[in-house]
SEVEX-272300 format. One record per atom (N, C-alpha, C): residue in one letter; x, y, z. Coordinates in pm, whole numbers, plus 32768, in hexadecimal, padded with zeros to 4 digits. Atoms other than C-alpha are relative to their C-alpha. Layout:
SEVEX-272300
aXYZ/...
//
This chain:
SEVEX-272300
x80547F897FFB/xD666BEDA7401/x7FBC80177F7A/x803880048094/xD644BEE0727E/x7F617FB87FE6/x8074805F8038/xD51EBDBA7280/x7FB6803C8073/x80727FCB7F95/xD46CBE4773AB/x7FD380807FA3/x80287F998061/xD453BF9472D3/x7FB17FD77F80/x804A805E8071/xD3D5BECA719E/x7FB57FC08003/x8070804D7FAD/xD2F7BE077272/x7FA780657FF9/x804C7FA57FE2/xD265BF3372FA/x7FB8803C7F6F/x80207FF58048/xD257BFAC718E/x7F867FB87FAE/x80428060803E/xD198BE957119/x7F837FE68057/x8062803A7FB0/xD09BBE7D722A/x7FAE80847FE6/x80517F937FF5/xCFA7BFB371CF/x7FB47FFC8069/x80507FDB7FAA/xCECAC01F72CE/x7F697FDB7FC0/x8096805B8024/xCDA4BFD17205/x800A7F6D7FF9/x800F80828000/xCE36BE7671B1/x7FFE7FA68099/x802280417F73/xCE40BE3D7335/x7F748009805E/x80707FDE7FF5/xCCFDBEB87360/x7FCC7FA67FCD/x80228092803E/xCC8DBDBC728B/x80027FAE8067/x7FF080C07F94/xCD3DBC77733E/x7F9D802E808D/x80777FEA7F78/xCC91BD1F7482/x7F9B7FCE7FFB/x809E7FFD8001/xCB4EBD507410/x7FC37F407FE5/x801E809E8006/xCB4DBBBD73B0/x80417FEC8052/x800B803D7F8F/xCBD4BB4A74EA/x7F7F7FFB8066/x807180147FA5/xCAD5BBE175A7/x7F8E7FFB7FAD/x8077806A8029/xC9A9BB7974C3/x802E7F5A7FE2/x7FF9806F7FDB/xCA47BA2E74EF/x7FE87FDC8076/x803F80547F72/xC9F5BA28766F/x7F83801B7FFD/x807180137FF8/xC892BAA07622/x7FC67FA17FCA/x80228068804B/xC86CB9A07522/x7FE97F7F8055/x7FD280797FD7/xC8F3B89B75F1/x7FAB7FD680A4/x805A80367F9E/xC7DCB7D976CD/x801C7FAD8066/x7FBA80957FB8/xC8C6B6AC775C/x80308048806A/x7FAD7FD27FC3/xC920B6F67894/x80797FD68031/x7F6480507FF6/xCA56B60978AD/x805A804C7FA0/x7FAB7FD28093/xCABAB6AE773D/x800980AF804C/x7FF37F707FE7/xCA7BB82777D9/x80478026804B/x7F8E7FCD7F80/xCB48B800791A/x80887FF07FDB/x7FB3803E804B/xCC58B74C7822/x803080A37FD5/x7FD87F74803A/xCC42B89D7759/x8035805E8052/x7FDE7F927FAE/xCC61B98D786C/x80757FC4805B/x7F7D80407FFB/xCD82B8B378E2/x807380347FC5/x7F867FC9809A/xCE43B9107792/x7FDC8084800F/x80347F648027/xCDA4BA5E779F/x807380478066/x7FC67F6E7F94/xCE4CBAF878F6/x807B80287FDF/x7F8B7F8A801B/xCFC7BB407872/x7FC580457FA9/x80357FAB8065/xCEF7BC0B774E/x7FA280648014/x80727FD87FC6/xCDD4BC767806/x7FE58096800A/x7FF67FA87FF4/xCE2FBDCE7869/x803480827FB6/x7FB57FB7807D/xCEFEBE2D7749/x7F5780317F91/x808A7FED8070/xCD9FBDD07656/x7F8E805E8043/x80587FD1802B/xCCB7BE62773D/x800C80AC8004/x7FBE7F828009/xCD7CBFCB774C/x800080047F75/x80237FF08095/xCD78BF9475B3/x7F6F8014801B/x80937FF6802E/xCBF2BF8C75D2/x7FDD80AF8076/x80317FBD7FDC/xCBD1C0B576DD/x7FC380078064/x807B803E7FA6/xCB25BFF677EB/x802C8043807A/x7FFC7FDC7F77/xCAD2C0EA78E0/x7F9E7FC180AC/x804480157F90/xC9D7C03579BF/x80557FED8098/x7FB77FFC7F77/xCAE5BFF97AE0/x802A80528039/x7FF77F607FD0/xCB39C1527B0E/x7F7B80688050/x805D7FCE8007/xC9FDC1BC7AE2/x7FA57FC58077/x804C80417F64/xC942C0D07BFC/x80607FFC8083/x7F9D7FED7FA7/xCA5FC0F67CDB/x7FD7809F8045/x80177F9C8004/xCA03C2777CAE/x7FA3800B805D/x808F7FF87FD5/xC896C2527D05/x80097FDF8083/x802780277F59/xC8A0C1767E48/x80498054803D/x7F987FA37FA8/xC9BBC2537EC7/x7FA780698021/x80527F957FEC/xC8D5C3667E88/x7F6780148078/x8061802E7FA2/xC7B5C2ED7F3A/x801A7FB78099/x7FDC80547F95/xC870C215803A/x8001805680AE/x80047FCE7FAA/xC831C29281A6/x806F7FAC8050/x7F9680427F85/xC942C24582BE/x8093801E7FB3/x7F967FE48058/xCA9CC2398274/x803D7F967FCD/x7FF1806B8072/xCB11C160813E/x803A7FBA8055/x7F68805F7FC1/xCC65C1018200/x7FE77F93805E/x804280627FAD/xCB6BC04D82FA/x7F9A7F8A7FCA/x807B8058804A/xCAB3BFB6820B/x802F7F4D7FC0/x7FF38081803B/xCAAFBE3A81A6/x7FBB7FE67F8C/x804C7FF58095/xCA6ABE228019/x80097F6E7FCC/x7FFF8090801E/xCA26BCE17F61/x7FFA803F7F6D/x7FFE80068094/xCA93BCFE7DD5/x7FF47F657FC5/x8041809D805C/xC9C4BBBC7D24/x805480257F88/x7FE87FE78072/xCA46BB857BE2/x8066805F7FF7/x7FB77FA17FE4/xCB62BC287C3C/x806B80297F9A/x7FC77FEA80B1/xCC39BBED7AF7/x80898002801E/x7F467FA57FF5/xCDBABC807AFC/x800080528078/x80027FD57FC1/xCD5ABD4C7C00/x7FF280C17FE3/x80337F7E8004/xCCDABEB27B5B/x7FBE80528054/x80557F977FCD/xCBE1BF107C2A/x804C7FFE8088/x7FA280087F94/xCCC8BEC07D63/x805A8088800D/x7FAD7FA18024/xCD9FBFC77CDC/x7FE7808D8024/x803F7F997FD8/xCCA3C0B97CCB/x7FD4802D805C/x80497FFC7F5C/xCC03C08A7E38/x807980398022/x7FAF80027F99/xCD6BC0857EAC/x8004809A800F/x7FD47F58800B/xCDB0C1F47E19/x7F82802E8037/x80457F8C7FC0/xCC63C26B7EA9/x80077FDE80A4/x7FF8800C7F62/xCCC5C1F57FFC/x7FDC7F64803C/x800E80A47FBA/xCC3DC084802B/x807D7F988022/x7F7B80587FEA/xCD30BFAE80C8/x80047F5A7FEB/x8008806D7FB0/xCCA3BE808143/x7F8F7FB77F7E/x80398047805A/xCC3FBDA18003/x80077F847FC9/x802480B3803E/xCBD1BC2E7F9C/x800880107F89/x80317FF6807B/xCBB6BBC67E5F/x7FE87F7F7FC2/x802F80A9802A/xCB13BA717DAE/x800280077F6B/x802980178078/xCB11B9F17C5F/x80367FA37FA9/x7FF680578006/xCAF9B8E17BAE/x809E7FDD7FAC/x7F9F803F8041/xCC30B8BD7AC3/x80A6800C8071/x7F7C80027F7F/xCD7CB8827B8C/x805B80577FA8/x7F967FAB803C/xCE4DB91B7A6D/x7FF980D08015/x80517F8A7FC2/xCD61BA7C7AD9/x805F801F8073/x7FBB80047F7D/xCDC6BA2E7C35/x806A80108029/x7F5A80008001/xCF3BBA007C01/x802D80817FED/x7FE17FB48054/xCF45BB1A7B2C/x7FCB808F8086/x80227F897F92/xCE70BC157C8D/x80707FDB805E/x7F937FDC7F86/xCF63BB847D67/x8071802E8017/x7FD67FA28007/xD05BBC077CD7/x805B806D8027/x7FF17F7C7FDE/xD03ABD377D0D/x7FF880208092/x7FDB7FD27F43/xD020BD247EAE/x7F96804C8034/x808F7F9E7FC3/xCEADBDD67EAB/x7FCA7FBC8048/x805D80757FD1/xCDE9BCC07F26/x80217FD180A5/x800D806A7F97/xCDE0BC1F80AE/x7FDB7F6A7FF5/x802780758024/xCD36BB15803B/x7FE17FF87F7F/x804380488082/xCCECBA5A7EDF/x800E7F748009/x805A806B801D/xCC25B9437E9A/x7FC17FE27F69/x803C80148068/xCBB9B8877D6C/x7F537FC97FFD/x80A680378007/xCA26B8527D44/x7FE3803C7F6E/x802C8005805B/xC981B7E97C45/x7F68802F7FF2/x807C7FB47FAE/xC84DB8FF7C39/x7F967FC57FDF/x8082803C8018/xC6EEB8627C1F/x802A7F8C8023/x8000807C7FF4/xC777B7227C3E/x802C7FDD80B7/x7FD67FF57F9A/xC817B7477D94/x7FC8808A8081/x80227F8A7FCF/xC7A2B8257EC1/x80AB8042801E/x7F777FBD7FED/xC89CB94C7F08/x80487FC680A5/x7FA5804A7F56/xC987B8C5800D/x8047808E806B/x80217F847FA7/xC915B9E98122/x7FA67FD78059/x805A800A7F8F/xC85BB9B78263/x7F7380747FC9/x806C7FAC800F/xC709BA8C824A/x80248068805E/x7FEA7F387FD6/xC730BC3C8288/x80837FD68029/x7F4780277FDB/xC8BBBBF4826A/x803780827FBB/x7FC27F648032/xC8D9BD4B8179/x7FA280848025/x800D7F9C7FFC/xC8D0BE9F817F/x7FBB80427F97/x80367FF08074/xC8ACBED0800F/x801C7F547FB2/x7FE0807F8071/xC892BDB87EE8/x7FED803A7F97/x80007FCF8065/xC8E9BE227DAF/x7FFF7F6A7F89/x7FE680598070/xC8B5BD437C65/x7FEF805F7F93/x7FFC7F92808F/xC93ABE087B10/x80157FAE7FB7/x7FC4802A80AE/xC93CBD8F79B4/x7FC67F657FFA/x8018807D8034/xC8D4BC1A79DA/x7F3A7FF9800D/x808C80547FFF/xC756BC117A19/x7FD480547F65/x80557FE88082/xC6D3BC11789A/x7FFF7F8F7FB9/x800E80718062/xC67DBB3D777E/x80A67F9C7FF8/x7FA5806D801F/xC74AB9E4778E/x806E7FF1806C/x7FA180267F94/xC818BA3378C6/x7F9E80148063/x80407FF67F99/xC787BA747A1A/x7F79800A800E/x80987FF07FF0/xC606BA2B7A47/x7FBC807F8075/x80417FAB7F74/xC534BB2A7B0F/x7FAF7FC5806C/x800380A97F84/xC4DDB9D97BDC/x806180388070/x7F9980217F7A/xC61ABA2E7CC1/x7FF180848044/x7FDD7F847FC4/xC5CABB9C7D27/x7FA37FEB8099/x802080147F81/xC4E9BB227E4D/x806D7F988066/x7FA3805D7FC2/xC619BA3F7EE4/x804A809A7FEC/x7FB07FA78001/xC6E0BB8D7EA0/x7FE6805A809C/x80307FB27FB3/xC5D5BC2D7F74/x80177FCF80B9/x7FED805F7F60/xC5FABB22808B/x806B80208061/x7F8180047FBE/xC76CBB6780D9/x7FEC809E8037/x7FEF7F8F7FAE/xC72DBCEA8117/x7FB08035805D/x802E7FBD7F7D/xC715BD838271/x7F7A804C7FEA/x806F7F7A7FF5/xC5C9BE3082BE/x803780717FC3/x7FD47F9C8006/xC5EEBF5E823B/x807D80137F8A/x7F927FF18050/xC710BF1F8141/x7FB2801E7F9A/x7FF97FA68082/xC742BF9D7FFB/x7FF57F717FA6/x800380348074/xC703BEB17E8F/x7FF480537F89/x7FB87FB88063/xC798BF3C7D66/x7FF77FA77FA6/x7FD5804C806A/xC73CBE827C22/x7FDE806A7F72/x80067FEA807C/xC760BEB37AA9/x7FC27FD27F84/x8019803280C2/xC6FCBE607937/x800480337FB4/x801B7FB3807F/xC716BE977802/x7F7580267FB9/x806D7FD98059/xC5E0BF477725/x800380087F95/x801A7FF3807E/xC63ABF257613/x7FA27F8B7F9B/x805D804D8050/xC562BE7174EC/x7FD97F83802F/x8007809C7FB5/xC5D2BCF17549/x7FBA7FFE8068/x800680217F7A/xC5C2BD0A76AF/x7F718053803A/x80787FB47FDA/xC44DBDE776C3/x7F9A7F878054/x8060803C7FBB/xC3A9BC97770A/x80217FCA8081/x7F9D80087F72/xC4BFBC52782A/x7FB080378053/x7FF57F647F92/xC490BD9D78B5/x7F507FD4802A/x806F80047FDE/xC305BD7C78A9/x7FE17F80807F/x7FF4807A7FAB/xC32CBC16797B/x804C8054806D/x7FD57FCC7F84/xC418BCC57A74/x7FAA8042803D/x80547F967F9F/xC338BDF27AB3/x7F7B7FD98047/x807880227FE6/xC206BD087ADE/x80267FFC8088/x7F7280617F69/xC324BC4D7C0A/x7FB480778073/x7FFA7F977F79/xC365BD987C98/x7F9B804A8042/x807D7FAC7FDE/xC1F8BE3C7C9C/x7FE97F798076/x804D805C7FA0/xC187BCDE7D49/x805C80338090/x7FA27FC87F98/xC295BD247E40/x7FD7805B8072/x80297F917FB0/xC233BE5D7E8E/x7F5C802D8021/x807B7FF77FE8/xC0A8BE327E7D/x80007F92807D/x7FD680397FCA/xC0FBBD2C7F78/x8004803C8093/x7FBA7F927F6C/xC19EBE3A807A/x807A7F8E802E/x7F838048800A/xC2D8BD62804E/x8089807D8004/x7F897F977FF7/xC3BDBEAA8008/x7FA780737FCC/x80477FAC801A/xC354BFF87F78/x8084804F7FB7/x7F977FE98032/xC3E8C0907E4F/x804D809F8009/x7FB87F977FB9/xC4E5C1BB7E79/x7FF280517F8A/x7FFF7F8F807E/xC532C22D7D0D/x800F7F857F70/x7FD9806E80A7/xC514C17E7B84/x802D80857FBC/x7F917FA28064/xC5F4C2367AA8/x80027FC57F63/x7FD3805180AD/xC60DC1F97906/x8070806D7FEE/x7FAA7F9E8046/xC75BC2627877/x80177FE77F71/x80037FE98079/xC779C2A57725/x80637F8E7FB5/x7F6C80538031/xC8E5C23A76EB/x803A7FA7802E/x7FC180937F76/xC920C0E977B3/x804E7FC67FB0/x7F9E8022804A/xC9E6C06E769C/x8002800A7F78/x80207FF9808B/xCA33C067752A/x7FD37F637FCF/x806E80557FEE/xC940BF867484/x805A7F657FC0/x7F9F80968014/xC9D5BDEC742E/x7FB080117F80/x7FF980278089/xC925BE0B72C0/x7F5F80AF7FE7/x80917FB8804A/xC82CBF2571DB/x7F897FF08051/x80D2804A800D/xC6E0BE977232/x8005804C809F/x80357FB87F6E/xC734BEEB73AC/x7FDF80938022/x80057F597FD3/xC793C0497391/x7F6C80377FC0/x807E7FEE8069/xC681C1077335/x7FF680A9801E/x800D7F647FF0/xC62AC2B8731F/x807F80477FCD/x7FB37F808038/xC747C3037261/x80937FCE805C/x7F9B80057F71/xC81FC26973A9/x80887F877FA6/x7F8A80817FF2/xC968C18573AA/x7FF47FB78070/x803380407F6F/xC8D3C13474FF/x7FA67FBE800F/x80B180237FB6/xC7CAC06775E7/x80128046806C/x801D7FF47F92/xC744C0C376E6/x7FF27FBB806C/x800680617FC3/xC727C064781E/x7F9D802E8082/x80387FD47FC3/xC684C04B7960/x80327FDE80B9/x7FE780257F6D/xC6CFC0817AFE/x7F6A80318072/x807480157FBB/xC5F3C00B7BFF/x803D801680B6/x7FE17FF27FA1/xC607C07C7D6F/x7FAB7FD28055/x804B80467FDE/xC566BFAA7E76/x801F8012808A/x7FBB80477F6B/xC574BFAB7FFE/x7F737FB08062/x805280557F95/xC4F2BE8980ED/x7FBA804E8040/x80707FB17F67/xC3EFBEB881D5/x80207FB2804D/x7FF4802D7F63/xC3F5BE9F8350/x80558063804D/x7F967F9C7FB4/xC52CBF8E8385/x80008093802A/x80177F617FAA/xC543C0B08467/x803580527F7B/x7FE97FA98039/xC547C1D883A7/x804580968046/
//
């Protein structure tokens, strides 16, 4: 008990803040995608611990939104979590009532680490952009993707294959970050999603910026005085479905 106390002593809260903040500007850094799925491999026993050190509310927070907007009842609903991770946003659906949830993504140590926990019906590993999602066409209800489409992980290439798998009428729930790095991301996504929707492909529901999406991985990001970035949620539903 003594060295666990002395441990604890020795680990400041800023000095873990630190190691954080360089893990995860090591997966933005990191372009390889053999070396990135490698990382997030090693990453999932740590994963949840570091990103509760940083604050990262986006899984709460988009969990929030579609719930909010979602017509019918959740418990009937069939959800597809891409990029599904440890299984956060799973967590969050479950507590607002969703039962019935998939989840894909590419690292298996991710995967190991959602199953877990017993949220999931199904998981699957796909590799996103490189692989289509392994879903028949209008197979969900909602599709949620949080936290991976930005600079160096998830291209905004895969959000029309996202669009493919949901039902007429379903719900798409994505994210990004806004902060400094990721502005020219975000600008490439929103081009995605306007084509999308100039298209008459889906039609959007609600875009949201929150202030405090997490505390920032170095200076340069934060910016106004903040310890934070910002961030951003995008609400999307197919066309074709009875309303």
């Amino acid at each position: 008990m003594g060295d666990v106390v002395l441990l604890a002593m020795a680990t400041s809260p800023d000095r873990l803040l630190d190691q954080v903040r360089l893990r995860v500007a090591q997966v933005h850094q990191n372009t390889d995608p053999e070396q990135q799925l490698r990382f997030y491999d090693a990453w999932a026993a740590d994963y949840e611990q570091d990103v509760s050190v940083l604050q990262y509310e986006a899984p709460r927070l988009a969990a929030a939104r579609l719930a909010s907007v979602f017509q019918g009842d959740p418990q009937d609903a069939l959800v597809l979590d891409v990029a599904c991770g440890t299984g956060l946003v799973a967590q969050e659906l479950q507590a607002l009532g969703f039962r019935h949830l998939h989840g894909v993504d590419g690292s298996q140590g991710m995967l190991e680490s959602a199953r877990r926990k017993g949220l999931y019906q199904d998981l699957k590993r796909c590799l996103l952009g490189q692989e289509a999602v392994p879903a028949p066409e209008g197979c969900y209800d909602a599709v949620v993707i949080v936290g991976a489409l930005s600079e160096g992980q998830v291209s905004a290439s895969v959000v029309p294959e996202l669009l493919r798998v949901a039902k007429p009428g379903g719900y798409l729930c994505l994210t990004t970050r806004s902060n400094k790095s990721n502005l020219p991301f975000k600008a490439e996504l929103e081009k995605v999603l306007d084509d999308l929707e100039q298209r008459g492909l889906w039609g959007k529901v609600m875009v949201e910026e929150v202030e405090q999406w997490e505390r920032a991985t170095s200076e340069e990001e934060s910016g106004h005085g903040s310890d934070y970035i910002p961030g951003m949620i995008y609400l999307y539903r197919k066309s074709g479905g009875q309303d």
